[in-house]
C-alpha positions as CSV (number, residue, x, y, z in Angstrom):
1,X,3.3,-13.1,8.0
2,X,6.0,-15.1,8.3
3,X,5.7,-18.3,11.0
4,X,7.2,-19.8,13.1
5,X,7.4,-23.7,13.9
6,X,4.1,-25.5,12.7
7,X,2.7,-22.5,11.0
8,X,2.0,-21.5,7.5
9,X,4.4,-18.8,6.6
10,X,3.0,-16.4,3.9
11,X,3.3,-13.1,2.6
12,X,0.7,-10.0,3.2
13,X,1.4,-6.4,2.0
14,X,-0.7,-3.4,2.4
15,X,-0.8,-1.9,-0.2
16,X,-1.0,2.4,-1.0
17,X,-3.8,3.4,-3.0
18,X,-1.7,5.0,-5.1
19,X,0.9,3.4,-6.9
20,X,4.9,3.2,-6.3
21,X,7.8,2.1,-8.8
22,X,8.0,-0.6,-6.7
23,X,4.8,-1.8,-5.6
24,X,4.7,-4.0,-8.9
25,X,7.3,-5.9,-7.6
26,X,6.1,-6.1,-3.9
27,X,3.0,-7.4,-5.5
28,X,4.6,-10.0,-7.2
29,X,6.0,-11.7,-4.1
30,X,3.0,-11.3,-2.1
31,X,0.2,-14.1,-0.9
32,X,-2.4,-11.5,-0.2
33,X,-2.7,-7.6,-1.0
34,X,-4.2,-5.7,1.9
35,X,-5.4,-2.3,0.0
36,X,-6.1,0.2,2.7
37,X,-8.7,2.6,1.2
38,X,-10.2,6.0,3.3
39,X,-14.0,6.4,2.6
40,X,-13.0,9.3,0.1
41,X,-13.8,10.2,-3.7
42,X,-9.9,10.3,-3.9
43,X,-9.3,7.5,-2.6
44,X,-11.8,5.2,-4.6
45,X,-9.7,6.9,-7.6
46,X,-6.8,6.2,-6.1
47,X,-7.2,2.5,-5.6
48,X,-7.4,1.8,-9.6
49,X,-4.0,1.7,-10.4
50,X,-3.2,-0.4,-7.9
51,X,-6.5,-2.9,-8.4
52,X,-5.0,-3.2,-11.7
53,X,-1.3,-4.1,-10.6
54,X,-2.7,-6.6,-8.4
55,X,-5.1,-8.0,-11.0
56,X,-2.4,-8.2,-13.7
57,X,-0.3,-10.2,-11.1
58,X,-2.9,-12.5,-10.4
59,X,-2.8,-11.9,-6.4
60,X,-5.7,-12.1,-4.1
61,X,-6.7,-8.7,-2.4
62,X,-8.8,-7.3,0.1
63,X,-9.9,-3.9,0.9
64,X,-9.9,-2.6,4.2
65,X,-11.4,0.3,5.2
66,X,-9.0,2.7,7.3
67,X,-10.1,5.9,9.3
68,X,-13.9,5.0,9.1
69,X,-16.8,5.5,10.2
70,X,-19.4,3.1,11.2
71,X,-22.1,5.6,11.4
72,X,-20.8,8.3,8.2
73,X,-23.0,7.7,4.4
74,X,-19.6,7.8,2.8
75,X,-18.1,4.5,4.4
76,X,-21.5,2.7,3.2
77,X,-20.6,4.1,-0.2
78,X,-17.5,3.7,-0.4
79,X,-17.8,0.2,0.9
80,X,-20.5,-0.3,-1.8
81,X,-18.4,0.9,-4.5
82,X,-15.3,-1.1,-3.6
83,X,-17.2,-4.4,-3.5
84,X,-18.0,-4.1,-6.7
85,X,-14.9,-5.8,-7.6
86,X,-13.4,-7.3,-4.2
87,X,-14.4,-8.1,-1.1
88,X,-14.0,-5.9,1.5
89,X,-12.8,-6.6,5.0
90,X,-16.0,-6.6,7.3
91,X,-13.5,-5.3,10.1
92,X,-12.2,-1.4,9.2
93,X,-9.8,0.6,11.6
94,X,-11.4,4.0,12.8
95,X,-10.6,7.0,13.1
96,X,-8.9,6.7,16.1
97,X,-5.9,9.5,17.2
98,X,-4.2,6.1,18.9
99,X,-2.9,5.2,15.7
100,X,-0.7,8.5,14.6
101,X,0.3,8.9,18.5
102,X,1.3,5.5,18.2
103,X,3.5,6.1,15.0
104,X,5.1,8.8,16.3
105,X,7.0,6.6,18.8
106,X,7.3,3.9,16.5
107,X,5.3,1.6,17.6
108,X,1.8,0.2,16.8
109,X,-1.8,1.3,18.4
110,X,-2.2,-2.1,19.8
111,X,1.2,-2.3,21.7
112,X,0.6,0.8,23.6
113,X,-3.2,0.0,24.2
114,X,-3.3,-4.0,24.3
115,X,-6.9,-3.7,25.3
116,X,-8.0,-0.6,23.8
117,X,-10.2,-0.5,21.1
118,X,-7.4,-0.1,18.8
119,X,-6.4,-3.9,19.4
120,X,-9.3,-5.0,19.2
121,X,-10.0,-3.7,15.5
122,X,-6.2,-5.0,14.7
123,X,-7.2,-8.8,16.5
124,X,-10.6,-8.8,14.3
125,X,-8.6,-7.5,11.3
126,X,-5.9,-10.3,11.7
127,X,-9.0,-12.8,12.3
128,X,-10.2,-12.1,8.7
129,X,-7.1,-12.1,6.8
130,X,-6.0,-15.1,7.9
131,X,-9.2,-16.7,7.0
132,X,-8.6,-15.5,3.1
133,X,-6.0,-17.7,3.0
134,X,-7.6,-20.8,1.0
135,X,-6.5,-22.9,-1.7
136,X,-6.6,-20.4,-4.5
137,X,-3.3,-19.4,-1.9
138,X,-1.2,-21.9,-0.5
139,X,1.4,-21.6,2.1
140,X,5.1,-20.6,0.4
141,X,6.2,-23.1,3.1
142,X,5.3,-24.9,6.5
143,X,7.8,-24.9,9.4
144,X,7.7,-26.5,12.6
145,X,6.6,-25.2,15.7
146,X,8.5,-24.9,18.8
């Protein structure tokens, strides 16, 4: 998130489950590590190399579930088994075909459905994230607004 005049500007990645050569380094610059987890076994084993990346780098993180369920036993688990170690995000993103359509054309779910469902996860979504932002994170820089 970068801002404009009069807002905080700070840095959010989403991170993989799995690891990259250079998420250790996107880490590193980031405010706040969004780790997008499926409610899957492989995913939960996934997730631990990068929990650890982010750990050593002393970054705050939050999981957010991705293709849930609200209704399925394996989001309650896997939600379970994440917060364990870090909070996770009470707003996922479902299942929804919206977003891979959306993907295809380049754009996001929201743009092509500002009031679908869709949006309303990603408005929610946004809603918490910004809300992690606290002291242990303070803003790189403020800016004015215009």
């Amino acid at each position: 998130m970068h801002g404009t005049q009069n807002q905080v500007s700070s840095r959010v990645w989403g991170a993989t489950p799995a690891i990259s050569p250079q998420s250790a380094a996107i880490i590193a610059l980031a405010d706040l590590v969004l780790i997008p987890v499926q409610p899957s076994p492989l995913d939960l084993w996934a997730v631990a190399d990068t929990v650890e990346i982010v750990r050593e780098a002393g970054k705050p993180f939050l999981f957010v579930m991705t293709k849930a369920n609200a209704q399925a036993t394996i989001t309650a688990q896997t939600i379970a088994a994440l917060s364990h170690h870090e909070p996770v995000a009470q707003t996922f993103i479902a299942s929804r075909v919206a977003y891979a359509v959306a993907m295809n054309g380049g754009n996001t779910a929201p743009e092509l459905s500002p009031k679908g469902k869709e949006a309303v996860e990603t408005a929610a979504l946004w809603q918490e994230v910004k809300a992690r932002f606290n002291e242990s994170s303070k803003p790189a820089k403020k800016v004015k607004h215009g």
